[in-house]
C-alpha beads as a LAMMPS data file, in Angstrom:
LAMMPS data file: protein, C-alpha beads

209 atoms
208 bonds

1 atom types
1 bond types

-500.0 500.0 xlo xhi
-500.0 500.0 ylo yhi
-500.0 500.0 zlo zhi

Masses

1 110.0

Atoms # bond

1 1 1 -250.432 -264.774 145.524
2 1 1 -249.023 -262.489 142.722
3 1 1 -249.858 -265.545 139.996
4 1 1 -252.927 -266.398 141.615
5 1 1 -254.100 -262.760 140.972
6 1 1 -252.370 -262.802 137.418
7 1 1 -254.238 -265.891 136.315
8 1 1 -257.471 -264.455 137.866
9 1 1 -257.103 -261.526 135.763
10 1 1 -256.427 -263.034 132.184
11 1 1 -259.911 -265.816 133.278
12 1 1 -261.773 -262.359 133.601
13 1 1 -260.627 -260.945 130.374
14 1 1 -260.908 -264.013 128.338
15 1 1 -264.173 -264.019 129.858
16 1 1 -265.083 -261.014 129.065
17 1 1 -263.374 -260.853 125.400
18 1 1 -265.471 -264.083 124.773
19 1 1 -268.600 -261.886 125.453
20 1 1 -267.581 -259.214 123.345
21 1 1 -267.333 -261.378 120.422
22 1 1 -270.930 -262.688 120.016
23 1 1 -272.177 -260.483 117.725
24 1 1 -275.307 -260.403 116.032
25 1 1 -274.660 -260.463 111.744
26 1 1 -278.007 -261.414 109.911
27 1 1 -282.013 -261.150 110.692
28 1 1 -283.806 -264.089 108.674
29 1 1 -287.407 -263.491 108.536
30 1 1 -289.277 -266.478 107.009
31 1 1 -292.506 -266.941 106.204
32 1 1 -294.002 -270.233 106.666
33 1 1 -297.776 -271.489 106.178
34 1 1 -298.961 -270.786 109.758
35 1 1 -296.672 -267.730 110.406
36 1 1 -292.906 -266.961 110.364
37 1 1 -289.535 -268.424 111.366
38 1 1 -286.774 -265.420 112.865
39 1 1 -283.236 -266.740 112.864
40 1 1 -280.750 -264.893 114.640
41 1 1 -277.315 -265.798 113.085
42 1 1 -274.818 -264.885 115.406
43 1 1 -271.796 -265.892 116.735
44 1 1 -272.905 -267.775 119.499
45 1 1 -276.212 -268.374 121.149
46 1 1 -277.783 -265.670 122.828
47 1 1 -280.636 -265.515 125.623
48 1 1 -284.291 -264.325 124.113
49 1 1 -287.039 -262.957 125.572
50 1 1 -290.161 -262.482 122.947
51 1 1 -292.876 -259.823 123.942
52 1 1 -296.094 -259.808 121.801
53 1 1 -298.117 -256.864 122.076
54 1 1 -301.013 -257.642 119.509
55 1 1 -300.901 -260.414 116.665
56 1 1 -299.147 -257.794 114.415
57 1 1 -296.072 -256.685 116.732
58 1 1 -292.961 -258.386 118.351
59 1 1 -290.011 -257.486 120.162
60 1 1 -287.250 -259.226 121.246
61 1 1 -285.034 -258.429 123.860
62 1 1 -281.860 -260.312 123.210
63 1 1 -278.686 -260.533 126.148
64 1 1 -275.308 -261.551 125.994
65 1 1 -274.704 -260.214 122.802
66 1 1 -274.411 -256.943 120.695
67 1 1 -274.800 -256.028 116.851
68 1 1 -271.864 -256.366 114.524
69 1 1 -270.989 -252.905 112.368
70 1 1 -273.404 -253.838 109.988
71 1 1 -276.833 -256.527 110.940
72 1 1 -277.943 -257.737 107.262
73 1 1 -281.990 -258.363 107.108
74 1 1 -282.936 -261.489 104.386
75 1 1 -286.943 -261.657 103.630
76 1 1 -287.912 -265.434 102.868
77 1 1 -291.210 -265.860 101.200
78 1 1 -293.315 -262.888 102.826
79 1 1 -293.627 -259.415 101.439
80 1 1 -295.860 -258.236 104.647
81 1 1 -292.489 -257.217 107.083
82 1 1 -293.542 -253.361 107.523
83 1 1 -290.757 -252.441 109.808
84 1 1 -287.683 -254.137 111.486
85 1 1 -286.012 -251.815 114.071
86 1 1 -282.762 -253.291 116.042
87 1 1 -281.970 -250.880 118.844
88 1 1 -278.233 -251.559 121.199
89 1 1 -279.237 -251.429 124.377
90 1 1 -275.693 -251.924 126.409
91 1 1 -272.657 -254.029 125.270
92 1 1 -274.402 -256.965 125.588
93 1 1 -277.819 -256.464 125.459
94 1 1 -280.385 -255.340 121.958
95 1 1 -283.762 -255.123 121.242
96 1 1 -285.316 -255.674 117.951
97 1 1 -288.961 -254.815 117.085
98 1 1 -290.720 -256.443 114.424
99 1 1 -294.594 -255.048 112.693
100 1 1 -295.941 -257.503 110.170
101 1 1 -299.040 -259.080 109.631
102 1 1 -299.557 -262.136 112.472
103 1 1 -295.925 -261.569 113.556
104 1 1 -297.387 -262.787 117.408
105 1 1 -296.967 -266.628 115.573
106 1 1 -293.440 -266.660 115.318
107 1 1 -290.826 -268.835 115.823
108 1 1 -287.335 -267.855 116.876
109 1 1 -284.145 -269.576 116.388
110 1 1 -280.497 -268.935 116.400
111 1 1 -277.634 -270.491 114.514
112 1 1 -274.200 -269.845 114.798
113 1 1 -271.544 -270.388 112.354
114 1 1 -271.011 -273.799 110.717
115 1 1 -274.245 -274.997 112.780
116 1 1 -278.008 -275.915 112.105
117 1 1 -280.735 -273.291 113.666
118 1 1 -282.034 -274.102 116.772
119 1 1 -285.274 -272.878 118.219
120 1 1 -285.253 -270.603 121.140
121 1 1 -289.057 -269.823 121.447
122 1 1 -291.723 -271.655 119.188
123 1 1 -295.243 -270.317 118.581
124 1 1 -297.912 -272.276 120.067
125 1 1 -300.566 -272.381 117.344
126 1 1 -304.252 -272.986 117.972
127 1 1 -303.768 -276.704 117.050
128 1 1 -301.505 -277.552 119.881
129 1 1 -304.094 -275.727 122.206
130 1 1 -307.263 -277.668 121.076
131 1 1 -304.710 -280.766 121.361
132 1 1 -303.883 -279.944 124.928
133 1 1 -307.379 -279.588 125.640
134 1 1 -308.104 -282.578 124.202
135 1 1 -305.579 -284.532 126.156
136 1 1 -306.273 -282.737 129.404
137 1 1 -310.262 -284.014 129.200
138 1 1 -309.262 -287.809 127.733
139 1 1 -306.527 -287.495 131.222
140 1 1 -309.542 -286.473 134.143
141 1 1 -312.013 -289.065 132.054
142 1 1 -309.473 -291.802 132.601
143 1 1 -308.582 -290.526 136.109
144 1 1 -312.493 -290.139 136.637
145 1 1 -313.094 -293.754 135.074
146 1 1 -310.608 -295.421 137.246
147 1 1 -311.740 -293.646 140.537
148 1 1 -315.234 -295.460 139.820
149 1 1 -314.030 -298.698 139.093
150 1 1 -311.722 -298.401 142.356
151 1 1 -314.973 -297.252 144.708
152 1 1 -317.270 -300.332 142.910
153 1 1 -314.277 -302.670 143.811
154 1 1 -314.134 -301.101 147.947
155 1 1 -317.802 -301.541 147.800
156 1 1 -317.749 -305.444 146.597
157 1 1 -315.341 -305.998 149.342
158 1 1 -316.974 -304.319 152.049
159 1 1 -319.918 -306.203 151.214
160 1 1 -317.800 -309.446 150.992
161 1 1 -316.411 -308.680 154.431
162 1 1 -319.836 -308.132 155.530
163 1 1 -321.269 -310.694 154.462
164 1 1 -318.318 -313.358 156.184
165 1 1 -318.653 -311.566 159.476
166 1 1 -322.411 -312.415 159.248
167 1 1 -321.777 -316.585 158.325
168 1 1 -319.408 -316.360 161.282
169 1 1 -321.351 -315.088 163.690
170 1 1 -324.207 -317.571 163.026
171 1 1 -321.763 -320.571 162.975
172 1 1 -320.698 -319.247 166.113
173 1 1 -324.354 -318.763 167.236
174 1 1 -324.758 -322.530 166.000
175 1 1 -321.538 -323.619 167.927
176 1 1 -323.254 -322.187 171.254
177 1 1 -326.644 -323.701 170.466
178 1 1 -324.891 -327.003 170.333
179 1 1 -323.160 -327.061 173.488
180 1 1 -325.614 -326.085 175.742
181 1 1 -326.804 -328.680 178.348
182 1 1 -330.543 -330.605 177.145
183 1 1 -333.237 -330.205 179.305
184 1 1 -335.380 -333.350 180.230
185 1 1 -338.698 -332.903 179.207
186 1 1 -339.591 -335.588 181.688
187 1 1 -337.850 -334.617 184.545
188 1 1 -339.032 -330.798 184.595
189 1 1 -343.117 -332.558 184.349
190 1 1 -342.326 -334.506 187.132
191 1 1 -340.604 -331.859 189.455
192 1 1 -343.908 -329.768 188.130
193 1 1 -346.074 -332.688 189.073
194 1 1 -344.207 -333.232 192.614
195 1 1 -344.417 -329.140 193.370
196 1 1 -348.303 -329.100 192.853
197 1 1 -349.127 -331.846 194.988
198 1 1 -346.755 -330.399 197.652
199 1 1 -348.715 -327.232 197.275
200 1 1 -352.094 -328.342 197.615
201 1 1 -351.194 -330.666 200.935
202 1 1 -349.464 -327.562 202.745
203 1 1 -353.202 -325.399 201.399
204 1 1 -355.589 -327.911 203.188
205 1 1 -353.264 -328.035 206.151
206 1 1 -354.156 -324.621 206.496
207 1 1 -357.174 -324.598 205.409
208 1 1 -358.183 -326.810 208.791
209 1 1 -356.386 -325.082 210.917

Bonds

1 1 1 2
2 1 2 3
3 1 3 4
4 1 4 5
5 1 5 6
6 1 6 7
7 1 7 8
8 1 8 9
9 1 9 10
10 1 10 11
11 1 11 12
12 1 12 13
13 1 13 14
14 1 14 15
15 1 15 16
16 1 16 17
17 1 17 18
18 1 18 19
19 1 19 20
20 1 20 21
21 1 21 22
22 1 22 23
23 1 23 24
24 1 24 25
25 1 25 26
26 1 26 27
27 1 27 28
28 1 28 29
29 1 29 30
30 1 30 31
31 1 31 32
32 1 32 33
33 1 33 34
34 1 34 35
35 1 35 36
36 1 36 37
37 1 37 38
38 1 38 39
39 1 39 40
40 1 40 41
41 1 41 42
42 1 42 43
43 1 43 44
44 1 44 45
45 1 45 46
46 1 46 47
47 1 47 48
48 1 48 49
49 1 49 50
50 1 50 51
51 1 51 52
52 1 52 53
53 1 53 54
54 1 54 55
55 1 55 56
56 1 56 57
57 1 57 58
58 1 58 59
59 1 59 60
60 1 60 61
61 1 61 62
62 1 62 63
63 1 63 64
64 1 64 65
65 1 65 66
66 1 66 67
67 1 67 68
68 1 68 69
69 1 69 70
70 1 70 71
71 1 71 72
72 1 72 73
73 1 73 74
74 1 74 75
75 1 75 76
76 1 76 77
77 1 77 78
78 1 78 79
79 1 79 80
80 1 80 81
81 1 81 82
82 1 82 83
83 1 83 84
84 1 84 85
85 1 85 86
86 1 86 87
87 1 87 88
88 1 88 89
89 1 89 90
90 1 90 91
91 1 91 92
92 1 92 93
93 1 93 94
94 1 94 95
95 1 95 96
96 1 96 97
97 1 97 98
98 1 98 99
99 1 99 100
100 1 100 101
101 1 101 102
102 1 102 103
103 1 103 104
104 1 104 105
105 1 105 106
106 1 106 107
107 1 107 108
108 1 108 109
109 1 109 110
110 1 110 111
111 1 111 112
112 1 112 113
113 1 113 114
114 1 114 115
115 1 115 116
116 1 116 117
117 1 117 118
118 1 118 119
119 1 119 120
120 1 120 121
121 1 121 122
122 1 122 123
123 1 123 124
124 1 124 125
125 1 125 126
126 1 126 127
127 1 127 128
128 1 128 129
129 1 129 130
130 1 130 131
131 1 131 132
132 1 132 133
133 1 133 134
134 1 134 135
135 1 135 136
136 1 136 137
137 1 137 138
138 1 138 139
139 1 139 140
140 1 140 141
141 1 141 142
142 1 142 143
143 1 143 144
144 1 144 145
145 1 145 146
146 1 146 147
147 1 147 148
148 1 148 149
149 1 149 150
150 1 150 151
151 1 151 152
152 1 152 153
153 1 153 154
154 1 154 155
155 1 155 156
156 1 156 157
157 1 157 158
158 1 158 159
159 1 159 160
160 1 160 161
161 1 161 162
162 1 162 163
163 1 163 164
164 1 164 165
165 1 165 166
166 1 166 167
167 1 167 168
168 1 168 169
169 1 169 170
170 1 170 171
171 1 171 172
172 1 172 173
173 1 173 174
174 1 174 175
175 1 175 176
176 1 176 177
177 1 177 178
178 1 178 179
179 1 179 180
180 1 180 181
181 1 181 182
182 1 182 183
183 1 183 184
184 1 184 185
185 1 185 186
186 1 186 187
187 1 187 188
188 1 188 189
189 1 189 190
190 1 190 191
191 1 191 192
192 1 192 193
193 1 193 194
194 1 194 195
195 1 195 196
196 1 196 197
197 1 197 198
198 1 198 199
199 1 199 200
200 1 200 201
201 1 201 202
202 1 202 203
203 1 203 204
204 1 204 205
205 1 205 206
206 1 206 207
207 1 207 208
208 1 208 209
């Protein structure tokens, strides 16, 4: 029980240790033709929120890591950055506010040491909208489209199927017709003939009496 608490206790503070040592060492802000690239270079990746309160300021609230003793700021291609404010929140937790001109069309990424950026949280320009538009109307024509060609299609086959159950019932109508017994023309004028005669006998037996 003793190790099991002993190795317990150096997981935790490996654990813990291993959080302490992502810290946060440069701010890159680039700018790029349709807005700006932030890269977080830390020691390993951290967990971003971005907050956009107008198109001209940002704010990041950035866990599972904390600012080294000194956070270096490069400026890539824009002179427009007005302010850049990193604020420690807990051990592991900062927030960094950013006021520049369209600073709301930003993308942020993080790169650790030895390691290519990677994005955390890309701006969705207006192209990618009117694209998603676009694709959303092309999908409900096609799903509109193929709804129409599926209801012509029921409606030739319920016609097809009424149209066979109307040939069968007049082959069996035919079938029926053909069967039944033939009446004798000849026979029903004589038994006509036979009943009349029989008739007028009986009437002048009467008629005498």
């Amino acid at each position: 029980m003793k190790k099991f608490i002993l190795i317990l206790t150096i997981l935790l503070m490996g654990l813990c240790s291993n959080a302490a040592e992502n810290y946060l060492h440069t701010i890159i802000l680039e700018g790029t033709n349709d807005g700006y690239n932030i890269v977080l270079k830390s020691d390993s990746k951290p967990v971003v929120k971005k907050y956009v309160k107008g198109s001209d300021n940002l704010s990041l609230d950035i866990k599972g890591i904390t600012t080294s003793k000194s956070v270096n700021a490069i400026y890539k291609n824009t002179d427009e950055i007005n302010s850049l404010v990193v604020e420690n929140i807990s051990n592991n937790e900062i927030k960094i506010y950013i006021t520049a001109k369209d600073i709301a069309n930003a993308t942020i990424l993080s790169q650790t040491k030895n390691a290519a950026p990677i994005i955390l949280s890309e701006r969705f320009p207006v192209e990618k909208v009117i694209w998603s538009i676009a694709v959303l109307f092309i999908l409900a024509f096609v799903i509109k489209s193929a709804k129409s060609i599926t209801d012509y299609e029921n409606s030739i086959t319920i016609k097809k199927d009424i149209k066979q159950r109307e040939i069968e019932l007049y082959k069996n109508f035919q079938r029926e017709l053909d069967n039944m017994p033939k009446i004798n023309s000849k026979i029903s004028n004589s038994y006509a003939s036979n009943v009349m005669l029989r008739s007028r006998r009986n009437y002048k037996e009467l008629a005498r009496k």
